[in-house]
Z-matrix of the N, CA and C atoms (Angstrom, degrees):
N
C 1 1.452
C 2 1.525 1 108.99
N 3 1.076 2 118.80 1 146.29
C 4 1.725 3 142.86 2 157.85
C 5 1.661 4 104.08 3 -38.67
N 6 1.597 5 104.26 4 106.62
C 7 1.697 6 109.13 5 -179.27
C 8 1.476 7 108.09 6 -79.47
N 9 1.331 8 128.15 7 177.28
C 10 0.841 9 117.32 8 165.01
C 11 1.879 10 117.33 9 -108.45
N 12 1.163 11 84.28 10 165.96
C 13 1.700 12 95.03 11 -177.09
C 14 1.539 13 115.63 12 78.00
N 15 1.073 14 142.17 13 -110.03
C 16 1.149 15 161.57 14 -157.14
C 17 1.470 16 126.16 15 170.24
N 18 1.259 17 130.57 16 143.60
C 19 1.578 18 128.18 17 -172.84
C 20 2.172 19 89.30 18 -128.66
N 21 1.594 20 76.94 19 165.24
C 22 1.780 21 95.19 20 173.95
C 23 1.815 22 121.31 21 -148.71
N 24 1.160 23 110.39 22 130.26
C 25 1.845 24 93.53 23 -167.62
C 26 1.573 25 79.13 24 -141.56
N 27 1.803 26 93.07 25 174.56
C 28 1.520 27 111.01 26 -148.28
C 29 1.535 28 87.85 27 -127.44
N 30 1.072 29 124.63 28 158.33
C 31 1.749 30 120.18 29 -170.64
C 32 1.514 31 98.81 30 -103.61
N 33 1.521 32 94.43 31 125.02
C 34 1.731 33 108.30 32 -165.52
C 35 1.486 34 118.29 33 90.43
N 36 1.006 35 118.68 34 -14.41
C 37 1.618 36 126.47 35 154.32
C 38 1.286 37 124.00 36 -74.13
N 39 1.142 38 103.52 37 147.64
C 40 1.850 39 105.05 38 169.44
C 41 1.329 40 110.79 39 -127.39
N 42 1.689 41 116.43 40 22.54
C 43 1.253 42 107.87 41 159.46
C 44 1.678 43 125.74 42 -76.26
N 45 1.159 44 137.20 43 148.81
C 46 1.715 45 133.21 44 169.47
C 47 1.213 46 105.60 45 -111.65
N 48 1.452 47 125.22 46 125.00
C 49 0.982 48 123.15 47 -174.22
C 50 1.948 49 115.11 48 -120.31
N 51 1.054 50 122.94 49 106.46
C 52 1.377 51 135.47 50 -128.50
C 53 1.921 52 88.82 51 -111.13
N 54 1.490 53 112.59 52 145.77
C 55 1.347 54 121.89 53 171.36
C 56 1.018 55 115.54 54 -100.90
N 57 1.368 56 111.04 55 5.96
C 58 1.797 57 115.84 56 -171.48
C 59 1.522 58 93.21 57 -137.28
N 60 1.708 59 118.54 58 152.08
C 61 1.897 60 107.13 59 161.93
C 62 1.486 61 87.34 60 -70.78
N 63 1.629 62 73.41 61 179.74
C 64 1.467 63 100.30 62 -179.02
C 65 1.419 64 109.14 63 -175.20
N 66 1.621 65 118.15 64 136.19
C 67 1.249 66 137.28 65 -174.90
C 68 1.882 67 131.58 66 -80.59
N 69 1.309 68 121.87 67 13.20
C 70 1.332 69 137.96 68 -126.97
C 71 1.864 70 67.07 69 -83.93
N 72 1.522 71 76.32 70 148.10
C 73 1.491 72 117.57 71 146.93
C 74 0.992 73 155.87 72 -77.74
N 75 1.543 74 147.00 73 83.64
C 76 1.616 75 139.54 74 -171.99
C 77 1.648 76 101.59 75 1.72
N 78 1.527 77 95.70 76 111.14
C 79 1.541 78 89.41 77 167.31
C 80 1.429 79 119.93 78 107.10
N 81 1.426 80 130.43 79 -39.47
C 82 1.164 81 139.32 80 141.41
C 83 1.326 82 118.57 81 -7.97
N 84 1.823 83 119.31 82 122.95
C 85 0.796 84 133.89 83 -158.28
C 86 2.315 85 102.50 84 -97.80
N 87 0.841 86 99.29 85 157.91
C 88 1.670 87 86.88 86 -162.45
C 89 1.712 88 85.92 87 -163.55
N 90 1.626 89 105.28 88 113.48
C 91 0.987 90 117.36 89 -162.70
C 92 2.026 91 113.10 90 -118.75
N 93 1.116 92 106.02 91 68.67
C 94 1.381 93 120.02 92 -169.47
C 95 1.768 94 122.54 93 -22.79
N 96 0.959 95 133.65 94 103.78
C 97 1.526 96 106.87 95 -176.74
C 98 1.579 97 129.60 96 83.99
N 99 1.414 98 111.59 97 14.72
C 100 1.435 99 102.81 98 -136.09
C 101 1.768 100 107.02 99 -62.52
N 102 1.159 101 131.06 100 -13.08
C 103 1.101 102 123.94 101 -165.95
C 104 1.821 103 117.06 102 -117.09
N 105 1.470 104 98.07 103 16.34
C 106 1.380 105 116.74 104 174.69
C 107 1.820 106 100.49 105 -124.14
N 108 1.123 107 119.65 106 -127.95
C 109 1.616 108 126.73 107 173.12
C 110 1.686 109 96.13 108 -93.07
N 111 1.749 110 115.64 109 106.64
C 112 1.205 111 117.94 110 156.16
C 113 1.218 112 123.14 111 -78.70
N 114 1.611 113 115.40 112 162.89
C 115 1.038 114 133.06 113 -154.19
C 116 1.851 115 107.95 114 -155.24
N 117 1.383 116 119.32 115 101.42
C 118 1.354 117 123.19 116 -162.75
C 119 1.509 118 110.36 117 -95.85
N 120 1.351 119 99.35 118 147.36
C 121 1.539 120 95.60 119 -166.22
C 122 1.572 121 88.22 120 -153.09
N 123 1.574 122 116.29 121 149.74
C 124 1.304 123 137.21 122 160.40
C 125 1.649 124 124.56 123 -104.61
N 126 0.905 125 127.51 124 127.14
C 127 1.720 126 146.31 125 176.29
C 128 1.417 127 112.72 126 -39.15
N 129 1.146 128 143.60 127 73.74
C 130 1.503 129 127.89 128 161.29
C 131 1.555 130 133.96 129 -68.07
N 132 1.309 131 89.68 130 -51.36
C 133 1.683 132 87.26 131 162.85
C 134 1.530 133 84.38 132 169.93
N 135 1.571 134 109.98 133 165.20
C 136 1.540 135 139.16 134 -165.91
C 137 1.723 136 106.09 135 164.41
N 138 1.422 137 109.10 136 -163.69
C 139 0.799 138 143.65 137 -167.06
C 140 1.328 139 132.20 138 -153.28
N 141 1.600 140 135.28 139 142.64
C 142 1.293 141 114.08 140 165.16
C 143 0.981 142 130.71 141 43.53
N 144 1.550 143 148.28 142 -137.34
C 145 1.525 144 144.72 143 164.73
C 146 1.798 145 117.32 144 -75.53
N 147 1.444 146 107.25 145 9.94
C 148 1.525 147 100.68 146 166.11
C 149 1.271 148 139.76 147 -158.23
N 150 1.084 149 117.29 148 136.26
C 151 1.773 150 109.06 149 -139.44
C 152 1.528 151 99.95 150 -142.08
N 153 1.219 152 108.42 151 -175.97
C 154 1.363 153 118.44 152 -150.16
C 155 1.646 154 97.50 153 -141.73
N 156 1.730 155 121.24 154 120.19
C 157 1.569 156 107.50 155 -165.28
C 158 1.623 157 74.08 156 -103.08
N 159 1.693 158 94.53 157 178.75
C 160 1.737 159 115.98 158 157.93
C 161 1.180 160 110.39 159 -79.28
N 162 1.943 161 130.18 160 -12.45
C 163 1.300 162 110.07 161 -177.13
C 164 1.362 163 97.00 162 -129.26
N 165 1.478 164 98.85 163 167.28
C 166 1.917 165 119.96 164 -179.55
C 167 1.482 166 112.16 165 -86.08
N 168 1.273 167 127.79 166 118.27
C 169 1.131 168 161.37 167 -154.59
C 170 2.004 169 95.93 168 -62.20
N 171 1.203 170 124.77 169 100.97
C 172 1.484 171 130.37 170 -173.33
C 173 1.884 172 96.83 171 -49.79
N 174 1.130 173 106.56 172 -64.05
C 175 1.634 174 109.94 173 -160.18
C 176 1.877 175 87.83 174 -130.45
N 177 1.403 176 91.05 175 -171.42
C 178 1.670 177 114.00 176 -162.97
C 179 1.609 178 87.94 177 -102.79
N 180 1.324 179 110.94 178 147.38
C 181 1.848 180 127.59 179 -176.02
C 182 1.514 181 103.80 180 -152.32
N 183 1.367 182 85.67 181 143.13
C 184 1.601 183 76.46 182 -179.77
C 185 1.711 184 95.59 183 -145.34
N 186 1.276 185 134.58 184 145.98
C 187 1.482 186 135.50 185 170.06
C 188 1.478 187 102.58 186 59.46
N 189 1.426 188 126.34 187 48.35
C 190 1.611 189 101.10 188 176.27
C 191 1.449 190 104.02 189 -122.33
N 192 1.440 191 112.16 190 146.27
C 193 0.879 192 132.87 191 162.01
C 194 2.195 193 117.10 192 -42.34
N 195 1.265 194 88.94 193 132.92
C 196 1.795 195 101.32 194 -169.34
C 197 1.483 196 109.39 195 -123.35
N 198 1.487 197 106.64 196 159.04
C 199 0.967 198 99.32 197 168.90
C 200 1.823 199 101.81 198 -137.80
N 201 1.340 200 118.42 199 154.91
C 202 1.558 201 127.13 200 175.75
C 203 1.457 202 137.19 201 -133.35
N 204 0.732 203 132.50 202 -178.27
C 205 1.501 204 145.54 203 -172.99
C 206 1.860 205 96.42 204 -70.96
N 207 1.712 206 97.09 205 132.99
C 208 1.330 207 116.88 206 179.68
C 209 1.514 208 114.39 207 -60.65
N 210 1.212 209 114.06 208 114.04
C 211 1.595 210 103.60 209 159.97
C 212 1.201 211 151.02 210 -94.60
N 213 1.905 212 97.87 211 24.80
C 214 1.078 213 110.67 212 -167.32
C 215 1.532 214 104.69 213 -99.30
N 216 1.278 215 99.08 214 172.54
C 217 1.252 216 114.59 215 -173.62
C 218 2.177 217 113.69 216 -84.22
N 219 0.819 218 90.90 217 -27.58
C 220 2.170 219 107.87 218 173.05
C 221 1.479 220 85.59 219 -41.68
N 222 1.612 221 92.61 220 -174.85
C 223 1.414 222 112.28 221 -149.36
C 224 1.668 223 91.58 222 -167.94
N 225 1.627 224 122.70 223 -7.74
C 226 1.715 225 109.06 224 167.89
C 227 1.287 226 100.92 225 -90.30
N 228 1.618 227 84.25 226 133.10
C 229 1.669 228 119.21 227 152.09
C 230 1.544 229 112.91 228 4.93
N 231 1.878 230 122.51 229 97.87
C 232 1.419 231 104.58 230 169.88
C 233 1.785 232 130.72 231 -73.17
N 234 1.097 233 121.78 232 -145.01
C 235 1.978 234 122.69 233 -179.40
C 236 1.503 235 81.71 234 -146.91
N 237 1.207 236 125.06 235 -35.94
C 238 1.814 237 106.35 236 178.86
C 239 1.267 238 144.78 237 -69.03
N 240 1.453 239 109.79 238 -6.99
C 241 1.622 240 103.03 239 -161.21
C 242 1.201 241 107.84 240 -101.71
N 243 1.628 242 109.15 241 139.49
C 244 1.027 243 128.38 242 -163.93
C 245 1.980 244 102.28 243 -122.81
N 246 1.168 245 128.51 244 165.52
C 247 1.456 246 142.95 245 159.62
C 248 1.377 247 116.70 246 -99.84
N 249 1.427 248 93.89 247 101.46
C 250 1.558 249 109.21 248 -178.30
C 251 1.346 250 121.64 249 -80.34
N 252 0.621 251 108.81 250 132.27
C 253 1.933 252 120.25 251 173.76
C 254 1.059 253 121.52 252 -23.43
N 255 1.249 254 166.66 253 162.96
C 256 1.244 255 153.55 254 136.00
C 257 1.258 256 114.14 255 49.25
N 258 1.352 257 140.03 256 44.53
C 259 0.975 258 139.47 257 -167.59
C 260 1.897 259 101.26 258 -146.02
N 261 1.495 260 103.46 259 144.90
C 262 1.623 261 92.44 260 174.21
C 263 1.646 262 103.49 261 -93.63
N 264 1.219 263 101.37 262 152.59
C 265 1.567 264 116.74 263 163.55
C 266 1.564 265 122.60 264 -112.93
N 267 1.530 266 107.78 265 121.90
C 268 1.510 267 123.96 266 -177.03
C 269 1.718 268 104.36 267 -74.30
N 270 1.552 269 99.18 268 142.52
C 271 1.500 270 108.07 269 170.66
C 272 1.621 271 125.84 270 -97.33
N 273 1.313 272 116.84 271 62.15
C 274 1.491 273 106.57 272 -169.42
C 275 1.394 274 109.76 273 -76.81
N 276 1.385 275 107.03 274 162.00
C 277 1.491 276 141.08 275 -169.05
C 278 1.840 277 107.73 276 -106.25
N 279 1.225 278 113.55 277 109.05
C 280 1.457 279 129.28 278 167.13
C 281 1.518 280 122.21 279 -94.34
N 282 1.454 281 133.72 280 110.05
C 283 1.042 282 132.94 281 151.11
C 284 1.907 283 131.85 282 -60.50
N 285 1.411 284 108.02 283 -31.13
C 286 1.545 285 115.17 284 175.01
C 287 1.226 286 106.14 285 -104.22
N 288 1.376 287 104.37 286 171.18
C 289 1.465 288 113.39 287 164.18
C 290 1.548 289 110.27 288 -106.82
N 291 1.467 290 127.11 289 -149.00
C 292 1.125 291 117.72 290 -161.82
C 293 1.725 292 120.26 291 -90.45
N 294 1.612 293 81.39 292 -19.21
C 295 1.785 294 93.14 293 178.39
C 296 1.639 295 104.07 294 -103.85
N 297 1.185 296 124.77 295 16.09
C 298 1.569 297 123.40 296 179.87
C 299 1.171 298 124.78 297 94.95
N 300 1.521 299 119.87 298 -1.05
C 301 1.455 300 117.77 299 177.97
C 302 1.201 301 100.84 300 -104.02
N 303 1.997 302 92.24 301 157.46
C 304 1.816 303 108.22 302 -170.51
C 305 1.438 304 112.93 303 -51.08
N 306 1.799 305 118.23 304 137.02
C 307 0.859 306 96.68 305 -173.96
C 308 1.634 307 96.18 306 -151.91
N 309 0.998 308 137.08 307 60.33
C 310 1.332 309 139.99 308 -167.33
C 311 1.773 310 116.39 309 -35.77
N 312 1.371 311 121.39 310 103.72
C 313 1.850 312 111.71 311 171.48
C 314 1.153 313 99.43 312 -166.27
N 315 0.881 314 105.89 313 163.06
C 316 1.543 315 136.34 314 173.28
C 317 1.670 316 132.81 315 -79.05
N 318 1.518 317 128.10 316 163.85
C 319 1.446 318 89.06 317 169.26
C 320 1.873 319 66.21 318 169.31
N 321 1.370 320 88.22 319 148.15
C 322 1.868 321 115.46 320 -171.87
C 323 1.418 322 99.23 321 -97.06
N 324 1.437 323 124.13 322 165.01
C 325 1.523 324 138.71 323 172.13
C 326 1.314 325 115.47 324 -176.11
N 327 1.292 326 125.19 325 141.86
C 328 1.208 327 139.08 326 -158.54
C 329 1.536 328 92.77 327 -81.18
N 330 1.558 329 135.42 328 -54.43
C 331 1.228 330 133.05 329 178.15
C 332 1.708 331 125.55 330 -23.99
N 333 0.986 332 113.52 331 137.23
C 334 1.784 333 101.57 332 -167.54
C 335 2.046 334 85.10 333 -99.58
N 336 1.605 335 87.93 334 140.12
C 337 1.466 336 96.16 335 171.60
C 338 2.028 337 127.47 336 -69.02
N 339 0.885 338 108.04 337 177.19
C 340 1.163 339 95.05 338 -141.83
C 341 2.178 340 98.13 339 -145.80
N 342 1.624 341 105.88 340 78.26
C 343 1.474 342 95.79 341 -153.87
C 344 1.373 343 130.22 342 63.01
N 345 2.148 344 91.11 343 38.83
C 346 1.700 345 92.38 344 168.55
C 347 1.604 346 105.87 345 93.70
N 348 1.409 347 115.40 346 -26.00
C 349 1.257 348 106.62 347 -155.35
C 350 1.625 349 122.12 348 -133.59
N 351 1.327 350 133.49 349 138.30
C 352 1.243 351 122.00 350 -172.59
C 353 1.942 352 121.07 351 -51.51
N 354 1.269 353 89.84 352 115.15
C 355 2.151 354 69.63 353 178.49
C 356 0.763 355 129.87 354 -80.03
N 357 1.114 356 114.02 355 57.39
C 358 2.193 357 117.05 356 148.49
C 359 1.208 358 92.61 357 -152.12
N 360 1.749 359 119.74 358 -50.87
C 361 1.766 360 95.10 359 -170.51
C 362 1.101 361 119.52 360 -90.67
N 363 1.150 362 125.19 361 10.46
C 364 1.511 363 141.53 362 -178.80
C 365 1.787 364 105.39 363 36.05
N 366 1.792 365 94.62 364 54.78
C 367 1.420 366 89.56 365 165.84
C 368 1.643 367 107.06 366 -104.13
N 369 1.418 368 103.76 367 166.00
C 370 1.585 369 91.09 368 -174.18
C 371 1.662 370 113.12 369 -92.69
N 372 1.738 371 87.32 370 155.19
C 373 1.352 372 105.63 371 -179.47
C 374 1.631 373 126.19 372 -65.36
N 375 0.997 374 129.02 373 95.78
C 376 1.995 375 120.00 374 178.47
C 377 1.370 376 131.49 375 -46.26
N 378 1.093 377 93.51 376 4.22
C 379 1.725 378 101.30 377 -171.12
C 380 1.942 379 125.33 378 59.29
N 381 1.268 380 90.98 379 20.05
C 382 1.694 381 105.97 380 -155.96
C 383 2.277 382 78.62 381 -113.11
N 384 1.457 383 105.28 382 126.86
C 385 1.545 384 111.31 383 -179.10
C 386 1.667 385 100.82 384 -135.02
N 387 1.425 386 122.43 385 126.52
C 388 0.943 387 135.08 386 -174.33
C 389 1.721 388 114.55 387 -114.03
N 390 1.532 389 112.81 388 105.38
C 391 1.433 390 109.01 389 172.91
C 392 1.290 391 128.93 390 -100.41
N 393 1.702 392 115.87 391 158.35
C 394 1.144 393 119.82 392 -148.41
C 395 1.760 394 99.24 393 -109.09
N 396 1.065 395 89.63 394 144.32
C 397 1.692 396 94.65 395 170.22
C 398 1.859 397 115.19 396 -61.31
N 399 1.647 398 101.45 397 141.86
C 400 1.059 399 121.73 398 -153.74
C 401 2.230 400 106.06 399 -52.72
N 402 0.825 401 101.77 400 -57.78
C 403 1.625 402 128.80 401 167.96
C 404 1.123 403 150.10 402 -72.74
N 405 1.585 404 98.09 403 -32.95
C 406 1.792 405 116.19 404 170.89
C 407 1.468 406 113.49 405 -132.73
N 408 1.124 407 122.50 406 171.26
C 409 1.672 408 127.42 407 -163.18
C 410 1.512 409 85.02 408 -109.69
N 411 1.651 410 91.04 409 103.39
C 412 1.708 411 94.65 410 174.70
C 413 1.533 412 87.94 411 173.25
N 414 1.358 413 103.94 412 140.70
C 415 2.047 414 104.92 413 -166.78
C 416 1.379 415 101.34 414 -97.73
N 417 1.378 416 112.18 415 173.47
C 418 1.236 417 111.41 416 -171.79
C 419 1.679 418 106.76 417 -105.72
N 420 1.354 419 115.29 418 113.85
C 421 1.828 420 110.44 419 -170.75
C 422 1.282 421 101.64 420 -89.00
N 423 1.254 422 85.22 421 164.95
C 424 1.438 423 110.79 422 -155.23
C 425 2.180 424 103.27 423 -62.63
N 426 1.690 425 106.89 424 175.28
C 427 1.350 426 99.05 425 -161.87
C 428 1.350 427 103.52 426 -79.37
N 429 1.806 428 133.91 427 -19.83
C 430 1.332 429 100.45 428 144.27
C 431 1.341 430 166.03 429 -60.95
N 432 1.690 431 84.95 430 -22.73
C 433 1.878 432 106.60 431 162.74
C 434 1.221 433 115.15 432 -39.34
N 435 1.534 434 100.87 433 -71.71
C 436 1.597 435 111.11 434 155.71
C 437 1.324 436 133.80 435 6.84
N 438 1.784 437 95.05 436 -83.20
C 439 1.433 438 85.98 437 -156.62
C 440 1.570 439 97.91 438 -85.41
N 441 1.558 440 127.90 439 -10.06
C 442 1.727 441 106.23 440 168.27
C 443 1.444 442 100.22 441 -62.85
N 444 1.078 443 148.73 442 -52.34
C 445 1.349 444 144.83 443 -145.59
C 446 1.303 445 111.60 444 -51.90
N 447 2.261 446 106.58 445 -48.19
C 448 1.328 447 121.95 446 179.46
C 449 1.565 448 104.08 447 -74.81
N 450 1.270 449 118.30 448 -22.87
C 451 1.871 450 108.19 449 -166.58
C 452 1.831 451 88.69 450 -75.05
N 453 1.728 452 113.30 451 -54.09
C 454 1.311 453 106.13 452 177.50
C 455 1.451 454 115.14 453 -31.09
N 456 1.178 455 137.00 454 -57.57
C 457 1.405 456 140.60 455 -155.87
C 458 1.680 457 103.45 456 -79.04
N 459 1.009 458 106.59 457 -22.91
C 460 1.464 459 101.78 458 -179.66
C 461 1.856 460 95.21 459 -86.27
N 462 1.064 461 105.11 460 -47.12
C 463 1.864 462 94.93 461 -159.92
C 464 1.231 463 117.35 462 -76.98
N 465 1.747 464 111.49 463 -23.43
C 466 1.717 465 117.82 464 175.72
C 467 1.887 466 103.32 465 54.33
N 468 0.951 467 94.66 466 -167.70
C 469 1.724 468 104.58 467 -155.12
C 470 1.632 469 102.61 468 -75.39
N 471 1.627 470 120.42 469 -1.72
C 472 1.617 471 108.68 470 -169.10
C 473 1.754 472 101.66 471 -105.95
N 474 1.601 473 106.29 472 -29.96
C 475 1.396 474 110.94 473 -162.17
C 476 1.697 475 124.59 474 -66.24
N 477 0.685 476 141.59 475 163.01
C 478 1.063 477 146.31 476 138.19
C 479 1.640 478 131.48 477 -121.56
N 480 1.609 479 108.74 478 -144.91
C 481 2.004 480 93.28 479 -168.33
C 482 1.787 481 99.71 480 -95.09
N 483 1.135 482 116.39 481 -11.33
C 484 1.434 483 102.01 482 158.65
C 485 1.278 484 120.99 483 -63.54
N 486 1.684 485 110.29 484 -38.82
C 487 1.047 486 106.63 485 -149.70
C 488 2.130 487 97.50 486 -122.86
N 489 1.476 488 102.37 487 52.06
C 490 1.639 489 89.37 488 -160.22
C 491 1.432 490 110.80 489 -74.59
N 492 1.313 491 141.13 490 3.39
C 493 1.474 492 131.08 491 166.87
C 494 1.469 493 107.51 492 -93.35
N 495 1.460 494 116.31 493 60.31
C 496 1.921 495 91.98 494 -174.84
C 497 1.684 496 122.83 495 -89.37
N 498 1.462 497 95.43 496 -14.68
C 499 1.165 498 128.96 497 172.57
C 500 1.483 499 106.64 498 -57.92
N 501 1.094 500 131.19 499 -92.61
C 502 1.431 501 124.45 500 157.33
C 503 1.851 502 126.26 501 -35.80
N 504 1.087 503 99.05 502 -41.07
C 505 1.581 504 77.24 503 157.64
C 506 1.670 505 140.19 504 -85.14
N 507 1.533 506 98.13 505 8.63
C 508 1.167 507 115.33 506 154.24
C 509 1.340 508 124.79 507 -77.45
N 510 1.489 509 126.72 508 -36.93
C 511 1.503 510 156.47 509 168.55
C 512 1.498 511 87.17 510 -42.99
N 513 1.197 512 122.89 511 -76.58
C 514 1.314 513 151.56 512 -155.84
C 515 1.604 514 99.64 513 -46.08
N 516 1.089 515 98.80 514 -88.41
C 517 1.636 516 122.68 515 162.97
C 518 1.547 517 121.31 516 -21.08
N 519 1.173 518 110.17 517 -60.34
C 520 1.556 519 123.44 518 160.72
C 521 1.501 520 106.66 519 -50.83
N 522 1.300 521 127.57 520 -76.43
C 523 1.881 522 139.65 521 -154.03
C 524 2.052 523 83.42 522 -64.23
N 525 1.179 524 122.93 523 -53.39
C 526 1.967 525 114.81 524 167.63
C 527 1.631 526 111.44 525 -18.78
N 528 1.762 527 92.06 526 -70.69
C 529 1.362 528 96.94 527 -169.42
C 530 1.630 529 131.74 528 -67.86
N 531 1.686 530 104.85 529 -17.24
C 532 1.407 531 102.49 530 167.36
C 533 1.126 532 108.35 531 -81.42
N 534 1.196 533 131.15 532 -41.61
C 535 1.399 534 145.05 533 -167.63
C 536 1.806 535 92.65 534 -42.98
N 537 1.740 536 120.54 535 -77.28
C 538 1.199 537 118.72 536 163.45
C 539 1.376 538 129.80 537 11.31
N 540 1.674 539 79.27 538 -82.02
C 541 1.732 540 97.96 539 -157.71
C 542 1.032 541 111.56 540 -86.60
N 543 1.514 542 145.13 541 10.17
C 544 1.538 543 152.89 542 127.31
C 545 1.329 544 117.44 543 -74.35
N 546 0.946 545 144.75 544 -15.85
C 547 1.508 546 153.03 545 139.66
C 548 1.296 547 122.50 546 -62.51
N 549 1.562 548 104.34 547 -19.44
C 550 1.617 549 88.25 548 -171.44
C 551 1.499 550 110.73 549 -92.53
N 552 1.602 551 137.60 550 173.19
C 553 1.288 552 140.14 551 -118.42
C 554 1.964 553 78.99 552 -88.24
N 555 1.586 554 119.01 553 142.38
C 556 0.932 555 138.33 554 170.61
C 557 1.146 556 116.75 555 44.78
N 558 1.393 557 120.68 556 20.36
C 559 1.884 558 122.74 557 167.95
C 560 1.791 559 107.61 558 76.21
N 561 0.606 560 108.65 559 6.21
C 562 1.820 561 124.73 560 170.61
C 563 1.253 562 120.89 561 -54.42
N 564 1.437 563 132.69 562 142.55
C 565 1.010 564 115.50 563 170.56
C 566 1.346 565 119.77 564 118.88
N 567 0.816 566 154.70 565 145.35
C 568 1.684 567 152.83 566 179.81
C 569 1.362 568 114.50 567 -89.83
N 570 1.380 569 114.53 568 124.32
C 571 1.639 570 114.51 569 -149.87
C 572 2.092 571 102.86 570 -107.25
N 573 0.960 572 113.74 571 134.32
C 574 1.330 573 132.76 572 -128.47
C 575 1.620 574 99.85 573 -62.98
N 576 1.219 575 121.35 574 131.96
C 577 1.608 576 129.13 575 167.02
C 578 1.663 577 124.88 576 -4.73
N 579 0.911 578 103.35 577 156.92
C 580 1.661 579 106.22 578 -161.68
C 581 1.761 580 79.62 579 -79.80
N 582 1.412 581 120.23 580 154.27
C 583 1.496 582 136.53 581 -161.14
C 584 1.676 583 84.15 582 -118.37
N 585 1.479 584 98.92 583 149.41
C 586 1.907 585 112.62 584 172.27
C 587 1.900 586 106.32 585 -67.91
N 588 1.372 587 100.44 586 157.02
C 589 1.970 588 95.95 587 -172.36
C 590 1.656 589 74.85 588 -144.60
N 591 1.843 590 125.63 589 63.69
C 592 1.235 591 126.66 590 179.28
C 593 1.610 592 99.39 591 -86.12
N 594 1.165 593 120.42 592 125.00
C 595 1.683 594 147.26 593 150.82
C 596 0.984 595 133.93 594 -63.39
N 597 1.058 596 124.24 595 112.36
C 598 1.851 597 117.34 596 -176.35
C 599 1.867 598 105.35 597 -112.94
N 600 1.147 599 102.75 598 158.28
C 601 1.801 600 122.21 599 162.61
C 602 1.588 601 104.97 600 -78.62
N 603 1.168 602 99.73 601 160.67
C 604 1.454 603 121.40 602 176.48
C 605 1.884 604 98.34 603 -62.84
N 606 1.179 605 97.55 604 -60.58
C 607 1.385 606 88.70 605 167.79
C 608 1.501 607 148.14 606 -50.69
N 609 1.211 608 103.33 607 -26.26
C 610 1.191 609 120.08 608 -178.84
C 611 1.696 610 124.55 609 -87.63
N 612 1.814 611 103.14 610 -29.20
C 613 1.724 612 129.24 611 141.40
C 614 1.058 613 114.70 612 -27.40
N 615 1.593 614 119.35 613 -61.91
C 616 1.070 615 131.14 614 -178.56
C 617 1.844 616 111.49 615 -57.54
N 618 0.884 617 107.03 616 -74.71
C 619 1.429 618 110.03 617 -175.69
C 620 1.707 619 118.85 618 -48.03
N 621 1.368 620 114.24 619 -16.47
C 622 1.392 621 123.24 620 -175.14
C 623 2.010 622 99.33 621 -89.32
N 624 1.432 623 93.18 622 -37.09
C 625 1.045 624 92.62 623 -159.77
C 626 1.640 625 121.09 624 -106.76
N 627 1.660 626 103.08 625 39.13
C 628 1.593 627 114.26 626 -162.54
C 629 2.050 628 100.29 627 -56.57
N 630 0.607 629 121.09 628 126.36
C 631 1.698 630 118.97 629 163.09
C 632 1.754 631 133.08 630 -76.88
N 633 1.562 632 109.43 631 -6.54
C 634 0.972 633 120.58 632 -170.55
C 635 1.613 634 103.43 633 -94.68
């Protein structure tokens, strides 16, 4: 939601320095600028108009408009949330939906729970915490995610588990053949075919690179 007042931070600081009080919560998401160059920040503790994030301030801001973590009590679907940097994300557990009917799901938040429990919707916490990569808005999966992601990158679209480096032995194979044909007697010769520069998705890593 739309904060009020305006906030200001200093690059390499993790102070926020706010034109309005404000009540935030451990964990509170605080979204610098959001509609010019944002700048994500998490709640550690403060007071009143000045507070203290978990992260260091990218560049210098001054008077900008913010945006933060809902304090309402609802349960429809927000447009704000974003994955903050360096920040952990909580896994709470929802029984309703937004108009009160059963509705079993899940759903992450930067807010730290509070006696087990989300503070405002007082849904409960799973004990399940998801962290975010240090620099970019993207979490860190778990150590099997991992290692398909890295087997993907090694095997590319030909390999498989016999064969899980094919990717690099394509590397390999290629750097031979130039190697060759610049070595060979007086530079002669027709120097070897343009090599594939094939790209994959994160998703697609995955699928190349199942480990099981």
């Amino acid at each position: 939601m739309v904060g009020s007042g305006t906030v200001s931070v200093t690059a390499g600081s993790t102070v926020l320095s706010l034109s309005a009080a404000q009540a935030f919560k451990e964990g509170a998401t605080v979204i610098v600028d959001y509609a010019g160059t944002p700048q994500y920040f998490t709640v550690d503790s403060g007071a009143t108009t000045t507070w203290v994030a978990m992260q260091d301030a990218a560049s210098t801001a001054s008077n900008k408009n913010f945006k933060t973590s809902d304090t309402g009590t609802g349960r429809n679907r927000g447009t704000d949330g974003v994955i903050v940097p360096n920040a952990a994300h909580f896994m709470y557990r929802a029984i309703k939906d937004g108009s009160g009917a059963d509705d079993w799901y899940f759903y992450f938040d930067t807010l730290f729970p509070e006696k087990g429990l989300h503070p405002y919707t007082k849904d409960q916490f799973t004990g399940s915490t998801v962290p975010a990569a240090k620099a970019v808005q993207a979490v860190i999966p778990d150590a099997l995610t991992r290692l398909r992601i890295l087997e993907g990158i090694a095997r590319g679209g030909g390999g498989d588990t016999l064969n899980p480096d094919k990717r690099l032995d394509d590397i390999i194979t290629r750097l031979v053949a130039l190697e060759t044909w610049a070595n060979g007697p007086g530079h002669f010769g027709t120097p070897p075919a343009v090599g594939s520069s094939a790209t994959y998705t994160v998703a697609q890593l995955l699928d190349l690179g199942d480990a099981l």
